[in-house]
Chimera marker file (.cmm) of the C-alpha trace (Angstrom):
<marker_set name="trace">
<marker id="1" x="48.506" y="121.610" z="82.890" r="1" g="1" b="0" radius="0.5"/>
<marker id="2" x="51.630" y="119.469" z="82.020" r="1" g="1" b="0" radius="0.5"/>
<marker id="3" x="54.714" y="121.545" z="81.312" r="1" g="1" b="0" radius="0.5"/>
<marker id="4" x="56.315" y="121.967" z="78.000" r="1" g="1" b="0" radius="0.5"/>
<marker id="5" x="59.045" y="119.693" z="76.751" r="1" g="1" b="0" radius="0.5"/>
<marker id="6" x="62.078" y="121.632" z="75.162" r="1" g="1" b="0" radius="0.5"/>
<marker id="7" x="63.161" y="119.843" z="71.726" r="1" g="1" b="0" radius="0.5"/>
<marker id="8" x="66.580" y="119.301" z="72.187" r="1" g="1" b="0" radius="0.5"/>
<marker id="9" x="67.356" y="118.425" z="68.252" r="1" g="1" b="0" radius="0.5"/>
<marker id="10" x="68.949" y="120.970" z="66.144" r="1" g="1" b="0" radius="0.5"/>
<marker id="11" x="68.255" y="121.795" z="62.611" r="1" g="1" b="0" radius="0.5"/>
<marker id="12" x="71.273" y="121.221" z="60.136" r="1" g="1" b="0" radius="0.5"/>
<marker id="13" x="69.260" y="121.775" z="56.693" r="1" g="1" b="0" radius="0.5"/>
<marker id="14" x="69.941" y="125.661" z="56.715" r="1" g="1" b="0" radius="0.5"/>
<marker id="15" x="73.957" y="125.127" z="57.964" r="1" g="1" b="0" radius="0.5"/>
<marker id="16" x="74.394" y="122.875" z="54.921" r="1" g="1" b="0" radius="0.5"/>
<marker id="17" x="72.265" y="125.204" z="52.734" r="1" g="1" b="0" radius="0.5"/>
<marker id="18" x="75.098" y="127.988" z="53.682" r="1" g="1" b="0" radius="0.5"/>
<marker id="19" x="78.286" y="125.447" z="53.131" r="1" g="1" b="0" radius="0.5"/>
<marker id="20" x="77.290" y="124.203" z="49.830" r="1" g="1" b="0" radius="0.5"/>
<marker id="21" x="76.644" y="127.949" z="49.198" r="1" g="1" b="0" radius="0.5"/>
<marker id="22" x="80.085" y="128.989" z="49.819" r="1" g="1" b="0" radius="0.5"/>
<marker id="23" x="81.681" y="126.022" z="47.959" r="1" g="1" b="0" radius="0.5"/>
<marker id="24" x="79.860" y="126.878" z="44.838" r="1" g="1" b="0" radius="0.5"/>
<marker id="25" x="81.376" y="130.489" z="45.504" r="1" g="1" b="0" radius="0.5"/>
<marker id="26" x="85.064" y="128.935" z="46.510" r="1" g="1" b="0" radius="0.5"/>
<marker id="27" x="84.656" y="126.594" z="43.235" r="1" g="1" b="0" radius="0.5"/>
<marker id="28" x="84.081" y="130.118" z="41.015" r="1" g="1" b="0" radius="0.5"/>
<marker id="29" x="86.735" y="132.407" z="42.131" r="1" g="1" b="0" radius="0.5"/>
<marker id="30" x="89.158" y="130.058" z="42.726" r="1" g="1" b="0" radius="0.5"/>
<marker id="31" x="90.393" y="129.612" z="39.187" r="1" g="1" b="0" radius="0.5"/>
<marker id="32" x="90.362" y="133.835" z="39.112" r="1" g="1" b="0" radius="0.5"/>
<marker id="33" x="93.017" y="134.405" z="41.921" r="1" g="1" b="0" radius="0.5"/>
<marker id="34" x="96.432" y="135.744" z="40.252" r="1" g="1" b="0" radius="0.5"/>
<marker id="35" x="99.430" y="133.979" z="41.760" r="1" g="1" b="0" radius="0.5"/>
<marker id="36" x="102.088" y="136.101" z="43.914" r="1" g="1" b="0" radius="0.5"/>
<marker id="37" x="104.886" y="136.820" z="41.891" r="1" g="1" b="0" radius="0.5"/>
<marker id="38" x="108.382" y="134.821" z="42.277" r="1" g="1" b="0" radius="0.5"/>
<marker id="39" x="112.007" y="135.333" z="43.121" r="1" g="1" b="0" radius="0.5"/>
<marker id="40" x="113.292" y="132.559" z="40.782" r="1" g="1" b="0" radius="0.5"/>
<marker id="41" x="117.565" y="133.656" z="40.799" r="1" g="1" b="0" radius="0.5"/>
<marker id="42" x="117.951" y="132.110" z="44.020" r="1" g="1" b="0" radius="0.5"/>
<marker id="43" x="117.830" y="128.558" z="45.078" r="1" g="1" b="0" radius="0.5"/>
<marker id="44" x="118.668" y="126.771" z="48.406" r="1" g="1" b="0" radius="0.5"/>
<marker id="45" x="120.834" y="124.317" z="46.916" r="1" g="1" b="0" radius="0.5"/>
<marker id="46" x="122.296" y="124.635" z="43.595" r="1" g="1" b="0" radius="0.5"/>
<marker id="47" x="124.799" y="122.516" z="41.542" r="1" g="1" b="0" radius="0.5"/>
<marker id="48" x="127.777" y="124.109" z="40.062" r="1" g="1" b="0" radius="0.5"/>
<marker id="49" x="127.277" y="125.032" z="36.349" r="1" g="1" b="0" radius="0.5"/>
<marker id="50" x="130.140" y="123.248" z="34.278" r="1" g="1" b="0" radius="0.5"/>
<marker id="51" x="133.223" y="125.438" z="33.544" r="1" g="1" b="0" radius="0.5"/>
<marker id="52" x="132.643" y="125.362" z="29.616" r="1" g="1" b="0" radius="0.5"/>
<marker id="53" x="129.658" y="126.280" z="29.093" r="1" g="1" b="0" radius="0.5"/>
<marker id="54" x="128.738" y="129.071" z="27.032" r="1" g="1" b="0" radius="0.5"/>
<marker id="55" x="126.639" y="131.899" z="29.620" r="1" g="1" b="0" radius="0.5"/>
<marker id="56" x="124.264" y="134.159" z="27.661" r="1" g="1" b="0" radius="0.5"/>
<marker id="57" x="123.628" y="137.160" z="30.213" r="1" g="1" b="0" radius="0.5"/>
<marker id="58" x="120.416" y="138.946" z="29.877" r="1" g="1" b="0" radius="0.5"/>
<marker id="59" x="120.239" y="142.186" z="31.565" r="1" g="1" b="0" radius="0.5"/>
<marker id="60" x="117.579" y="144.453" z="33.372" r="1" g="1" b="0" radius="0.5"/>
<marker id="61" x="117.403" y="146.340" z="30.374" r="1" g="1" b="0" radius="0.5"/>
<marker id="62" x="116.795" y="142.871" z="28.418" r="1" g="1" b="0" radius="0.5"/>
<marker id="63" x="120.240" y="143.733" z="25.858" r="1" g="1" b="0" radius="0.5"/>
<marker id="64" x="121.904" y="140.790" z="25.169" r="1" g="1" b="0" radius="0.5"/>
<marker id="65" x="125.695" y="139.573" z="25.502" r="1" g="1" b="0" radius="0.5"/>
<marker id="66" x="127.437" y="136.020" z="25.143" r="1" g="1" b="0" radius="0.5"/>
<marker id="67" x="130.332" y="135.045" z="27.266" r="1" g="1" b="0" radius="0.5"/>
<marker id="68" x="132.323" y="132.317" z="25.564" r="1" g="1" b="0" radius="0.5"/>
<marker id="69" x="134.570" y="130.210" z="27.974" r="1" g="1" b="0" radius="0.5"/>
<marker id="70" x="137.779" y="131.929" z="28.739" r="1" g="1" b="0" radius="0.5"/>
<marker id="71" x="136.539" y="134.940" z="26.559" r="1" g="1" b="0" radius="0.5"/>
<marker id="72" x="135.165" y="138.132" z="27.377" r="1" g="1" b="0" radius="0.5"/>
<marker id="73" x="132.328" y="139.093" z="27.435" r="1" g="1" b="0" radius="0.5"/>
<marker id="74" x="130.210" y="140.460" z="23.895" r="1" g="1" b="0" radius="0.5"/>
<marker id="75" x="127.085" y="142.174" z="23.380" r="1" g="1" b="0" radius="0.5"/>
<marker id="76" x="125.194" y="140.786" z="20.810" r="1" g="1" b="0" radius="0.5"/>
<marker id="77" x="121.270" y="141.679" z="19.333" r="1" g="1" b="0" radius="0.5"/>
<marker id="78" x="118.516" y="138.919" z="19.887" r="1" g="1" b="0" radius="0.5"/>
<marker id="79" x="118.802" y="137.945" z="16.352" r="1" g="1" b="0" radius="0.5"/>
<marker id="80" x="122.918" y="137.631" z="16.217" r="1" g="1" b="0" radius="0.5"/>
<marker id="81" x="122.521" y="135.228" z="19.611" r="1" g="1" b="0" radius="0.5"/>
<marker id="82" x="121.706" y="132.313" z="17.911" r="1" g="1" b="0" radius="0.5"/>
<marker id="83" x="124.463" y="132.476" z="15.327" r="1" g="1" b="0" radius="0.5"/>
<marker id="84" x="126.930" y="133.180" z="17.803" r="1" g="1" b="0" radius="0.5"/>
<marker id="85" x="125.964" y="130.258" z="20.133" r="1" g="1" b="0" radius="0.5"/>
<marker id="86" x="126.040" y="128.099" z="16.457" r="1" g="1" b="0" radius="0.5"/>
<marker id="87" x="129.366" y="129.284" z="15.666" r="1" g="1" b="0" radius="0.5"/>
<marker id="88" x="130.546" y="128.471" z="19.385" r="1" g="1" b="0" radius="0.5"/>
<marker id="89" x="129.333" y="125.274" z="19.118" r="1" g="1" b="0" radius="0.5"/>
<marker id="90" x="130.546" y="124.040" z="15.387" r="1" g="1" b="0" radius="0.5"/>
<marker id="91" x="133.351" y="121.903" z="17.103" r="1" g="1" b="0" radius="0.5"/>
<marker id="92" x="131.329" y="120.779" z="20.180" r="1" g="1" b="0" radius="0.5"/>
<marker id="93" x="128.124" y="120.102" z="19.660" r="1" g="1" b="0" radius="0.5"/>
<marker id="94" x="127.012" y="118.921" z="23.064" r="1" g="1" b="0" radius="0.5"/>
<marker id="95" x="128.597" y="122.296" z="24.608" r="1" g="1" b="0" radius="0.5"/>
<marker id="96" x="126.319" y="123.574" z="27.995" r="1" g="1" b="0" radius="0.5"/>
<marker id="97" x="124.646" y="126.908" z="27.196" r="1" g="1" b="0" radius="0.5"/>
<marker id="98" x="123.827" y="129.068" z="30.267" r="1" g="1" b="0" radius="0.5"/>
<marker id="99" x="121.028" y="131.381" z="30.369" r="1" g="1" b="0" radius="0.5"/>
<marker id="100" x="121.932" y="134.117" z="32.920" r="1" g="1" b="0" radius="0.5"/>
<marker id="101" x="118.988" y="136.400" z="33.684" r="1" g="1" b="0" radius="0.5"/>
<marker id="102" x="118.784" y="139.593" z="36.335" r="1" g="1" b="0" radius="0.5"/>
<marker id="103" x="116.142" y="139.234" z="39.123" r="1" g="1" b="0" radius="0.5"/>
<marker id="104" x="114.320" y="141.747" z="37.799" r="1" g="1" b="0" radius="0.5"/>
<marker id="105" x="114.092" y="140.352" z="34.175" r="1" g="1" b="0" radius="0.5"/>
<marker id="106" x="110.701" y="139.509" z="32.550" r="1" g="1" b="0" radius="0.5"/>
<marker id="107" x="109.899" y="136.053" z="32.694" r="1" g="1" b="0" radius="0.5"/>
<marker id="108" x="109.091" y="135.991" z="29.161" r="1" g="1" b="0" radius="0.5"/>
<marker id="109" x="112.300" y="137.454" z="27.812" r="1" g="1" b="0" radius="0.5"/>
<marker id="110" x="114.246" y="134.823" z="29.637" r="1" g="1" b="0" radius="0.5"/>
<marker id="111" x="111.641" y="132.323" z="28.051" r="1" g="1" b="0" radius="0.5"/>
<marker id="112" x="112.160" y="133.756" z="24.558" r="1" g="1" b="0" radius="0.5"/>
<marker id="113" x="116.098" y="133.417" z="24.367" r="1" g="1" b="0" radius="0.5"/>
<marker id="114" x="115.263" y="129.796" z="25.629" r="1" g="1" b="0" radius="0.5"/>
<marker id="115" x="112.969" y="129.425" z="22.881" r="1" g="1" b="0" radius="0.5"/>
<marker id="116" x="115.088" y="130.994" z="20.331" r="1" g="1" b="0" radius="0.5"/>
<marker id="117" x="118.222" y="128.487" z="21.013" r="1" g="1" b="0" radius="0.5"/>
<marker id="118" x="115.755" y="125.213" z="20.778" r="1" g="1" b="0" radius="0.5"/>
<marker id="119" x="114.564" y="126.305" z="17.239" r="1" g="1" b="0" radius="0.5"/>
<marker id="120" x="118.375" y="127.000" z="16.715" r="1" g="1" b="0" radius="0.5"/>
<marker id="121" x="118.282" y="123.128" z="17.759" r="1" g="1" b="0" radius="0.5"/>
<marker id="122" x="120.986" y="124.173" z="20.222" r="1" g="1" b="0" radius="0.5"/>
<marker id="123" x="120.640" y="120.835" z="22.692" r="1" g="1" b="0" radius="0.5"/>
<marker id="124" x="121.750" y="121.640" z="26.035" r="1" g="1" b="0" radius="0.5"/>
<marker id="125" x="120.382" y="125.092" z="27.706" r="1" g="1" b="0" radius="0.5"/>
<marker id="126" x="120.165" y="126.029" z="31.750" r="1" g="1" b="0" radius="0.5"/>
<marker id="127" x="119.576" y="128.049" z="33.756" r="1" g="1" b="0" radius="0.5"/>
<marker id="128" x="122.223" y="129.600" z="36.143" r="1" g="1" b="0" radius="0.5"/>
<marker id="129" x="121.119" y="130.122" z="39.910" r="1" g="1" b="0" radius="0.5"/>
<marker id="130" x="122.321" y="131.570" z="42.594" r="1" g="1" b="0" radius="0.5"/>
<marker id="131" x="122.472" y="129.608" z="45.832" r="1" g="1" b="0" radius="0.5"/>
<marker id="132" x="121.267" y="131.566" z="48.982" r="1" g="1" b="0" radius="0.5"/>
<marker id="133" x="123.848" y="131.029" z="50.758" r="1" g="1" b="0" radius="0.5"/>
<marker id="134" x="126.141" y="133.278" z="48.849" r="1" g="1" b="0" radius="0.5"/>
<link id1="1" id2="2" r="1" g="1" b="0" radius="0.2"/>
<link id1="2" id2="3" r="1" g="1" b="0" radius="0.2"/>
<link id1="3" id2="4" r="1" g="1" b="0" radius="0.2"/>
<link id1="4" id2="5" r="1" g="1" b="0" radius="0.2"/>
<link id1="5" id2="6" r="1" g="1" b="0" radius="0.2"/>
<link id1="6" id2="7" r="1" g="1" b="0" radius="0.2"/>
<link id1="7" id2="8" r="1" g="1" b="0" radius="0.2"/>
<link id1="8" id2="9" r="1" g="1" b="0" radius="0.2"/>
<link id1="9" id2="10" r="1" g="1" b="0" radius="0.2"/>
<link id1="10" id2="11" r="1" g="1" b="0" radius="0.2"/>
<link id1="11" id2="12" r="1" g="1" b="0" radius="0.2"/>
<link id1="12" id2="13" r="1" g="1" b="0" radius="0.2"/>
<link id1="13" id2="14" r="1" g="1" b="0" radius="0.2"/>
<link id1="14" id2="15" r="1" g="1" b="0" radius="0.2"/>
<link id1="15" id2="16" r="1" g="1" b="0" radius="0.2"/>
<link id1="16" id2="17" r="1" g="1" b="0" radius="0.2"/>
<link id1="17" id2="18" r="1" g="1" b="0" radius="0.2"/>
<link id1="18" id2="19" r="1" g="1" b="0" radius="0.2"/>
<link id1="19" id2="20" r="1" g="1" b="0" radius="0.2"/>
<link id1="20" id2="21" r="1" g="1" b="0" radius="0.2"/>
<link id1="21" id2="22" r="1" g="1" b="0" radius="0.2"/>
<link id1="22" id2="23" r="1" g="1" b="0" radius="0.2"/>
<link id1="23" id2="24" r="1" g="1" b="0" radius="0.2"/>
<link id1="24" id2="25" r="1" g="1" b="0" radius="0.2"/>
<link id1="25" id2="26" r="1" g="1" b="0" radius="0.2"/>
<link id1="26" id2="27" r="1" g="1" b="0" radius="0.2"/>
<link id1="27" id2="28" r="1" g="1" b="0" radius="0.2"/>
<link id1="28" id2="29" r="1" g="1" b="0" radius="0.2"/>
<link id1="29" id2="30" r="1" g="1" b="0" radius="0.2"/>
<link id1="30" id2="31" r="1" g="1" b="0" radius="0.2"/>
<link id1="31" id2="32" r="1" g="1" b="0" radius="0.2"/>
<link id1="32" id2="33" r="1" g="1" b="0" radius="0.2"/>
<link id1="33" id2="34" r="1" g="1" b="0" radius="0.2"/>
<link id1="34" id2="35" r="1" g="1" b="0" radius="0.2"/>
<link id1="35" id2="36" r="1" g="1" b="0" radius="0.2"/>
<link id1="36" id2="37" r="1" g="1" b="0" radius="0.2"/>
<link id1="37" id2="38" r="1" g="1" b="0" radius="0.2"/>
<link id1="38" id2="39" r="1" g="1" b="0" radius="0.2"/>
<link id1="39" id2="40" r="1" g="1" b="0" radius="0.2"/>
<link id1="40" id2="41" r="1" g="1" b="0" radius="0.2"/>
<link id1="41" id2="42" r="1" g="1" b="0" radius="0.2"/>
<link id1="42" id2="43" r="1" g="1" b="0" radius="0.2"/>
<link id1="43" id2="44" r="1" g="1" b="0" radius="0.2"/>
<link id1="44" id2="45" r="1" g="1" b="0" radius="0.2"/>
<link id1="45" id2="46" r="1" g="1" b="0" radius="0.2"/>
<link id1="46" id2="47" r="1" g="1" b="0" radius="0.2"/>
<link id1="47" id2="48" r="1" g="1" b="0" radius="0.2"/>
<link id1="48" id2="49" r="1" g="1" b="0" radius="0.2"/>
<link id1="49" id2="50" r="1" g="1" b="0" radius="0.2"/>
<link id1="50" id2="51" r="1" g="1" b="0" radius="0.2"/>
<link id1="51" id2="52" r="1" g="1" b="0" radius="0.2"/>
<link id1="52" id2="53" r="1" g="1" b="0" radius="0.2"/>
<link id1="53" id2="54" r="1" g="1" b="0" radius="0.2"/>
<link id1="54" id2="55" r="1" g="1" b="0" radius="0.2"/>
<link id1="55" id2="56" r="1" g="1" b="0" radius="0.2"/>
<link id1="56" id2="57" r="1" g="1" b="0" radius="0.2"/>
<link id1="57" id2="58" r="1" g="1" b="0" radius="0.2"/>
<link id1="58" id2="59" r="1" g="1" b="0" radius="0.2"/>
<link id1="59" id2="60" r="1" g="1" b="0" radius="0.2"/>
<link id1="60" id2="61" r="1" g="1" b="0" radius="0.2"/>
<link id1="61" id2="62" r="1" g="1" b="0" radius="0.2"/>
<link id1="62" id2="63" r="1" g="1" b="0" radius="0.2"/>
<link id1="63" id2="64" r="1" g="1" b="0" radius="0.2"/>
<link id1="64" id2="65" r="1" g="1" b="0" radius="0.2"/>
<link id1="65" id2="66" r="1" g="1" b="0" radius="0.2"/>
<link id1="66" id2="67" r="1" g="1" b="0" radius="0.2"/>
<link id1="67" id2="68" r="1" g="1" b="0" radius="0.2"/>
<link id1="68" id2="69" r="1" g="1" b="0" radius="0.2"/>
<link id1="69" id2="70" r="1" g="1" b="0" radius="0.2"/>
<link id1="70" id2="71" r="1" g="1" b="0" radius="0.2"/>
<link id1="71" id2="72" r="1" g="1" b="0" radius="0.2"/>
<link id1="72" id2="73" r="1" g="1" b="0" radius="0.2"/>
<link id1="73" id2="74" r="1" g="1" b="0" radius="0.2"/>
<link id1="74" id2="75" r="1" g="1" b="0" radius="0.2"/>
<link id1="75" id2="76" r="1" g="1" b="0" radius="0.2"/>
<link id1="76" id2="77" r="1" g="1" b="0" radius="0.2"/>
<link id1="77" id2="78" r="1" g="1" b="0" radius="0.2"/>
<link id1="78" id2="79" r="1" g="1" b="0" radius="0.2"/>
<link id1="79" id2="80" r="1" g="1" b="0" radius="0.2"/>
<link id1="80" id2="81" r="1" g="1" b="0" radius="0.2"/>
<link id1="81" id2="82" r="1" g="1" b="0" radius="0.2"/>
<link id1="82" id2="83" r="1" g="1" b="0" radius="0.2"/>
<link id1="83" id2="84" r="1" g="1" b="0" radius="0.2"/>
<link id1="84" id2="85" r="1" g="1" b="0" radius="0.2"/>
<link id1="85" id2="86" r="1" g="1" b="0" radius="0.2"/>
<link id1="86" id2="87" r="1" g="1" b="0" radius="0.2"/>
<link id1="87" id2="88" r="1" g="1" b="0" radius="0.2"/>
<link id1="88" id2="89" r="1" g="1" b="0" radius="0.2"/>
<link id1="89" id2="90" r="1" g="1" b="0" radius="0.2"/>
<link id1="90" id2="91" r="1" g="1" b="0" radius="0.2"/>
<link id1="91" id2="92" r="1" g="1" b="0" radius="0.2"/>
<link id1="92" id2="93" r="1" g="1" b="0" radius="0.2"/>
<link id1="93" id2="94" r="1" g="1" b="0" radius="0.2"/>
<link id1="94" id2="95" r="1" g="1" b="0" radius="0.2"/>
<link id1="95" id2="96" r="1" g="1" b="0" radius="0.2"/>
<link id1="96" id2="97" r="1" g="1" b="0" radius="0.2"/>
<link id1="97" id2="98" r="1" g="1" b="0" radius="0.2"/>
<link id1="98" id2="99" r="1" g="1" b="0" radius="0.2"/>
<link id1="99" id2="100" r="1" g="1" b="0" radius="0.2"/>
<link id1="100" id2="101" r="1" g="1" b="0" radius="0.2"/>
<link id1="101" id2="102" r="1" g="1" b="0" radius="0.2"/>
<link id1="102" id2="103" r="1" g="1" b="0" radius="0.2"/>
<link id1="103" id2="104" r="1" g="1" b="0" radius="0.2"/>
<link id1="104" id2="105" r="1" g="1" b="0" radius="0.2"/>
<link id1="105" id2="106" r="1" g="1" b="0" radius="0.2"/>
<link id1="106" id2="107" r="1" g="1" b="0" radius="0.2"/>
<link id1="107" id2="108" r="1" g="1" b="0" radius="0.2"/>
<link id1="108" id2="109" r="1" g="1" b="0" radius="0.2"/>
<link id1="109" id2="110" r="1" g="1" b="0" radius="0.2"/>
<link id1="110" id2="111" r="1" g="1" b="0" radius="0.2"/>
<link id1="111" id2="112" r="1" g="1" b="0" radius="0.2"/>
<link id1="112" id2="113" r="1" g="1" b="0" radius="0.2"/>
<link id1="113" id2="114" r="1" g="1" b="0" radius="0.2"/>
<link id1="114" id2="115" r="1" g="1" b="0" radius="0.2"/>
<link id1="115" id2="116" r="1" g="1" b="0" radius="0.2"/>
<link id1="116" id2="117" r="1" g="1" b="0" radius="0.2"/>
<link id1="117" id2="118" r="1" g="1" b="0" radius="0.2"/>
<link id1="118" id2="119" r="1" g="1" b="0" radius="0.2"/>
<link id1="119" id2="120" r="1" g="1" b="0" radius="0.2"/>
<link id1="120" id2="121" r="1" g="1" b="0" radius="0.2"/>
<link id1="121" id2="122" r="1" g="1" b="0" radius="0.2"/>
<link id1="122" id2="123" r="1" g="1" b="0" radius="0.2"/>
<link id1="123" id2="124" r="1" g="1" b="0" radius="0.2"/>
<link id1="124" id2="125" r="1" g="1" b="0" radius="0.2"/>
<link id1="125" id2="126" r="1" g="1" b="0" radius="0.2"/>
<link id1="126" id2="127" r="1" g="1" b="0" radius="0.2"/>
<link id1="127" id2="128" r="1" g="1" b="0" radius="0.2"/>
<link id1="128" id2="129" r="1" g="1" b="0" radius="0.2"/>
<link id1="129" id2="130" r="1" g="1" b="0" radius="0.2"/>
<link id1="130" id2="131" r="1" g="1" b="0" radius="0.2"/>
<link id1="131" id2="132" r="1" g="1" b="0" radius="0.2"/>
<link id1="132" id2="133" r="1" g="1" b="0" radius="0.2"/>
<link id1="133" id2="134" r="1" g="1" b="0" radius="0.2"/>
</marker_set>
């Protein structure tokens, strides 16, 4: 009786069964995974914002005020921003406009003001950061 020869090959058609399994399911819920949310304020390196532009703060609370340069500060509602920021800019056209938002302001409501000044066809808008090093 001749002894029994061990098969030394090994069978890969069930491992790539079970990969291409899992890719399908990788492929699926990928596009279903939520992103972690942001601290946008703060930056690592930030240039400074020019001295004369106009800074429209937007607080935790979402009110509204406008800070004209050398001016104090005024609350204003959403819908007297724009006209403000028009009036400011009569002379100057080309005038900066800051949009200063709190860390824990809505994405969207910072978006909105944005979107606001463009219809207002108010040209030059930023955002002001915060480096971290501050």
């Amino acid at each position: 009786m001749r002894p029994r020869r061990q098969k030394s090959e090994i069978n890969v058609v069930p491992y790539i069964d079970v990969m291409l399994v899992l890719l399908v399911i990788f492929m699926v819920t990928a596009p279903m995974m939520t992103t972690a949310s942001i601290d946008v304020p703060s930056v690592g390196k930030a240039a400074q914002p020019p001295a004369e532009a106009l800074q429209v703060n937007i607080r935790a609370d979402q009110s509204l005020s406008l800070t004209l340069p050398g001016k104090s500060e005024r609350s204003l509602t959403r819908s007297e921003l724009a006209q403000a920021i028009v009036d400011a800019q009569a002379k100057n056209p080309e005038q900066p406009v800051l949009i200063v938002g709190d860390k824990s302001v809505k994405y969207e409501a910072v978006l909105s003001v944005m979107d606001e000044l463009q219809r207002q066809q108010v040209k030059r808008i930023g955002l002001l950061v915060q480096p971290t090093g501050k």
